[in-house]
C-alpha positions in Angstrom: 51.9 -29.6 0.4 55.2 -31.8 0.9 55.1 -34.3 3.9 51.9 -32.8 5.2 53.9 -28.9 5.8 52.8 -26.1 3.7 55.6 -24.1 1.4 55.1 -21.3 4.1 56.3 -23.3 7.2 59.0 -24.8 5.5 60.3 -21.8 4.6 60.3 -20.2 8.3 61.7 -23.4 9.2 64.7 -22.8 7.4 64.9 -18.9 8.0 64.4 -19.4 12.0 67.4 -21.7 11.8 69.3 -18.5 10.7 67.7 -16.4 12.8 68.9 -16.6 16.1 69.7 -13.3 17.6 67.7 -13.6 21.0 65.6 -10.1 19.1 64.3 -12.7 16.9 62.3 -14.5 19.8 62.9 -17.7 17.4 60.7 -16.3 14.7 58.1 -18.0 16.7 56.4 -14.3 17.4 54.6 -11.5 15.0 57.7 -8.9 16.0 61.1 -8.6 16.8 62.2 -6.8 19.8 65.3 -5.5 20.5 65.5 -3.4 24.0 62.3 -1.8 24.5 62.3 -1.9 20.4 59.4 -3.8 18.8 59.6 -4.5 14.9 57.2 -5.6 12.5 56.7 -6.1 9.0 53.9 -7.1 6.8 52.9 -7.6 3.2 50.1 -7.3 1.1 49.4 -8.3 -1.9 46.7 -7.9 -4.4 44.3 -10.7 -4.9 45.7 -12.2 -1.8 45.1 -9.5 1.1 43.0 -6.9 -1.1 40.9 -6.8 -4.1 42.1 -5.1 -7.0 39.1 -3.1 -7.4 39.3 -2.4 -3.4 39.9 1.8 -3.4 43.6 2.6 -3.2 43.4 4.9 0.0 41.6 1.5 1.7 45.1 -0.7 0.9 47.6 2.4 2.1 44.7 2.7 5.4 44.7 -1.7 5.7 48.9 -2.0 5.0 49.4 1.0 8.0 46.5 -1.0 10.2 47.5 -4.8 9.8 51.5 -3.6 11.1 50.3 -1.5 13.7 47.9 -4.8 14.9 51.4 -6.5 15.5 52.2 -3.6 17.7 49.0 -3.7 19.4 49.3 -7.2 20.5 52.2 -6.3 22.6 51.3 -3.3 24.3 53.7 -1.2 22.2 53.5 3.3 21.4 54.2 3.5 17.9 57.6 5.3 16.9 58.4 5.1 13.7 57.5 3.3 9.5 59.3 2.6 6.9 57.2 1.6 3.6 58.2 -0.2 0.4 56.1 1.2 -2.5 55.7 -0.5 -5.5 54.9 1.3 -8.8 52.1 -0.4 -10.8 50.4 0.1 -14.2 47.7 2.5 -14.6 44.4 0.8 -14.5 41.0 1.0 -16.8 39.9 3.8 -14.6 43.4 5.5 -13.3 46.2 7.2 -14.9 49.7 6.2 -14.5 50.9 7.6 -10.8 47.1 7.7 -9.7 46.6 4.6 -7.9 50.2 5.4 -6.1 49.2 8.8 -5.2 45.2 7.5 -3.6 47.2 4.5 -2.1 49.7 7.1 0.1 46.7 9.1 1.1 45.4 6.0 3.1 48.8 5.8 4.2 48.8 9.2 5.2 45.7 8.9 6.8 46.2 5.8 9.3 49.7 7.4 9.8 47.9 10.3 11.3 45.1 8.5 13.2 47.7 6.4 15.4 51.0 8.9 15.6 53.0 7.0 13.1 55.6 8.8 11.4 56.9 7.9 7.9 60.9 8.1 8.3 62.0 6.5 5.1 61.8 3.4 3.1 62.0 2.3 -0.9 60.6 2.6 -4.2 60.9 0.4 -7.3 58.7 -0.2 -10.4 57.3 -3.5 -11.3 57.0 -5.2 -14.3 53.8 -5.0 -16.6 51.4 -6.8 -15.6 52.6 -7.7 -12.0 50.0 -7.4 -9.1 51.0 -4.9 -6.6 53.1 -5.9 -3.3 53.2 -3.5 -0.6 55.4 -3.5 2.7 55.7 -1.7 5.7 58.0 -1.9 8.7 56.3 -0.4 11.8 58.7 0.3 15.1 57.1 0.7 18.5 58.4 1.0 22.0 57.2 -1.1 25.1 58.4 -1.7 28.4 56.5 -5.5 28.3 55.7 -7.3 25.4 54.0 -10.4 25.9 54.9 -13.0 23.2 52.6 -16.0 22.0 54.4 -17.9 23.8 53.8 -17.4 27.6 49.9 -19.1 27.8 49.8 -21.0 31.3 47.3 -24.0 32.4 45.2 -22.1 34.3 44.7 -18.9 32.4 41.6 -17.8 30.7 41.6 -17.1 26.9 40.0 -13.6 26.3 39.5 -12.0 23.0 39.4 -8.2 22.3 37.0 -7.2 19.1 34.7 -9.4 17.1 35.1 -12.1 14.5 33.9 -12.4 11.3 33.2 -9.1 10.1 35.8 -8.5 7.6 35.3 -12.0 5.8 31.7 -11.7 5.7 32.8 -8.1 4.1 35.0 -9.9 1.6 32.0 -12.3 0.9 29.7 -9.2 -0.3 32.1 -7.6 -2.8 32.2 -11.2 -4.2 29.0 -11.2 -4.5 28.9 -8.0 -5.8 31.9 -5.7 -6.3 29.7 -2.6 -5.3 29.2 -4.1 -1.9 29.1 -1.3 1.0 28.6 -1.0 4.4 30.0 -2.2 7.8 31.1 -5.7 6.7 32.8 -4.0 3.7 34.5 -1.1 5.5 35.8 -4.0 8.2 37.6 -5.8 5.6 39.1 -2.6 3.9 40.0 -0.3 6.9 40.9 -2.9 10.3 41.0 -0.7 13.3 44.3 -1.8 15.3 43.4 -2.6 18.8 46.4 -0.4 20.2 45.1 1.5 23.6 43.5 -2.3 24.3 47.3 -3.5 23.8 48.2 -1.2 26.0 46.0 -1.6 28.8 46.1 -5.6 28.4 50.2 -6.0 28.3 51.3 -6.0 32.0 48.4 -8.5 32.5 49.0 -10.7 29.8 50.7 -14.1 29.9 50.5 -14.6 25.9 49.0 -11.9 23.3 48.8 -12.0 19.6 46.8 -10.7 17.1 43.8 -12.2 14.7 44.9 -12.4 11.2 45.3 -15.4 9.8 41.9 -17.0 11.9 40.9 -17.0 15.3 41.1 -21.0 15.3 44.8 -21.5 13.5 46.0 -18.3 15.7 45.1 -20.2 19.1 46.7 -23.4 17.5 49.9 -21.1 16.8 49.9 -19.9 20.5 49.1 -23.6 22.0 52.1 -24.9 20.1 54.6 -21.8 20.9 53.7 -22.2 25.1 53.3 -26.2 25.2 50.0 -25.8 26.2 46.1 -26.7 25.2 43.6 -24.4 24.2 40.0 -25.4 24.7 37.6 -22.8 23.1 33.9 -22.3 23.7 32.5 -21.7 20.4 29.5 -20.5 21.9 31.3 -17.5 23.3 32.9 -15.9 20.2 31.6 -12.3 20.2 29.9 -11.6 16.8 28.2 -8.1 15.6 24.7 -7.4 14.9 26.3 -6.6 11.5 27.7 -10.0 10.9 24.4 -11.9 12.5 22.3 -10.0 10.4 24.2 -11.4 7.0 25.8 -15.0 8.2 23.2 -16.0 11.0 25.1 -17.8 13.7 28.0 -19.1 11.8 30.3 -19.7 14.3 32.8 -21.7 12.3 32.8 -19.1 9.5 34.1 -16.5 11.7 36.4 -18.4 13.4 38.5 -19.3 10.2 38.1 -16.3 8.3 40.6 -14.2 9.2 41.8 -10.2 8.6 39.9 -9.8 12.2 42.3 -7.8 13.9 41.1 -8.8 17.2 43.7 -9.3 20.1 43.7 -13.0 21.5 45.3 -13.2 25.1 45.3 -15.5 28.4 45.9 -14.0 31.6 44.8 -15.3 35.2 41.1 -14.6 35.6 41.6 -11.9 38.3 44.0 -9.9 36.1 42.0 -10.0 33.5 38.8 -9.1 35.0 40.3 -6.2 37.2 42.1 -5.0 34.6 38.8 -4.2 32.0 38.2 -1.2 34.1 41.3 0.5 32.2 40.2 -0.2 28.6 39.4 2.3 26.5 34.9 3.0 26.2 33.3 0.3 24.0 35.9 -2.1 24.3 34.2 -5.5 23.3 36.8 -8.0 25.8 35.1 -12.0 25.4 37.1 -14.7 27.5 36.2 -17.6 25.2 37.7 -20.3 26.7 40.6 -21.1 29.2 44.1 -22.8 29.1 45.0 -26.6 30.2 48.2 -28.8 30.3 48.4 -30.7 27.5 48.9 -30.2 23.7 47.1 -28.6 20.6 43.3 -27.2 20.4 40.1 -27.9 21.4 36.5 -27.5 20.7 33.4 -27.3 22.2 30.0 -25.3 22.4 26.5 -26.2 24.9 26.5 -29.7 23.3 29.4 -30.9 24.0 33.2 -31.4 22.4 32.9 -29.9 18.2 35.8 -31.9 16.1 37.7 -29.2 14.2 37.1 -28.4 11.1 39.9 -29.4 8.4 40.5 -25.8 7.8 41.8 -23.6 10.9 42.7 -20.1 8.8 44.5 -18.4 6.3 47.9 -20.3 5.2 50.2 -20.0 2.6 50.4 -22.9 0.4 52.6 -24.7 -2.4 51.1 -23.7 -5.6 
């Protein structure tokens, strides 16, 4: 950390400086959107987003999933992907080419499960020894799409999915690296919320997805509309699955991360009229609402809950 900013922000803070096309929304988004275009791009990387032991089929499913979340969260059909592959060394149990060949068949996979076509892309081979990073570019077409910034006083804060699930997940294969099950498959293959997207958009004031932590994504959208957001820890929707393992450990699943969920605020009668269109089994929690004012807040039955020092997932200075 330098001056109390991660490496990460610093960075942005120098590319959104560059990057002022008005398709850029001032980097201050998950996509890009240019006409009824929406763009996205994400990363993985192994040891960082997936284990290297995870199956190669899971990583092409999660990199197809975690791009098509950022579609989801504005409402957006998917079009088109491009995909950078990078060419690893063969493993204790695969041959050279074998982990690249399991890893498109995920990619195939997710591609075919949401209508994604692969139009193009790159290749390259990396050094020896380098972990694997993956990237994908997903295009979408929408006629709205709600950016993090549009949260009004007012509004209620709703989240679509659960949280949790894929960190508790990640907390079993550490445990033990055969680890199965519903926590595990959570973390490996995210389901992208994209007919909720859908549904949601023309409602929505702000929408974003859950990656990086339910707690430092609401702090992201506060900050991008000017606004506070007061969250009812008591309200966060958590499975059987994750109850079962973690108990009631709100905190834990509201900094993990890799949720995938959809956080939006919309004025309580859109949002409420508008859960008859969601697609059957739909989980859609409001968890809180929207004030003037600045930054997040806390609170469950007993009152006002001081945040913890860790919000989420960021990239920091080594």
């Amino acid at each position: 950390m330098t001056g109390g900013r991660s490496l990460e922000a610093r960075l942005i803070a120098r590319i959104r400086r560059k990057a002022d096309h008005p398709a850029a929304r001032g980097l201050r988004d998950d996509v890009a959107r240019l006409g009824d275009l929406v763009m996205t791009h994400d990363t993985i990387a192994q040891s960082v987003h997936y284990r290297a032991d995870d199956p190669p089929e899971s990583v092409g499913w999660k990199l197809v999933a975690v791009n098509l979340s950022d579609l989801a969260a504005k409402g957006a059909d998917p079009q088109a992907a491009l995909l950078s592959l990078a060419i690893g060394d063969p493993t204790k149990d695969l041959a050279a080419g074998e982990w690249e060949e399991r890893f498109l068949t995920g990619v195939e996979a997710a591609c075919e499960s949401y209508g994604l076509p692969l139009v193009g892309g790159d290749t390259i081979a990396l050094p020896k020894g380098a972990p694997r990073v993956l990237g994908l570019t997903a295009i979408g077409r929408a006629e709205t799409a709600p950016s993090r910034s549009g949260a009004q006083a007012g509004d209620t804060i709703w989240l679509v999915g659960t949280l949790g699930d894929a960190m508790a997940g990640l907390a079993l294969l550490e445990e033990d690296e055969d680890a199965a099950g519903t926590l595990v498959e959570a973390y490996r293959r995210p389901v992208p919320q994209l007919a909720a997207g859908r549904a949601l958009a023309p409602y929505a004031h702000a929408m974003m997805d859950v990656s990086d932590g339910l707690l430092l994504d609401a702090q992201r959208m506060a900050e991008a509309s000017g606004v506070a957001m007061v969250i009812d820890l008591g309200a966060l929707p958590l499975s059987d699955a994750f109850t079962a393992t973690r108990g009631d450990d709100q905190l834990f699943a509201a900094t993990g991360g890799d949720d995938y969920a959809l956080l939006l605020t919309a004025s309580p009668f859109d949002a409420r009229n508008v859960t008859t269109c969601l697609p059957s089994g739909t989980i859609m929690t409001a968890i809180g609402r929207v004030e003037e004012g600045a930054g997040l807040r806390l609170h469950d039955s007993n009152g006002p809950v001081e945040l913890p020092e860790r919000l989420g997932h960021e990239h920091r200075s080594p």
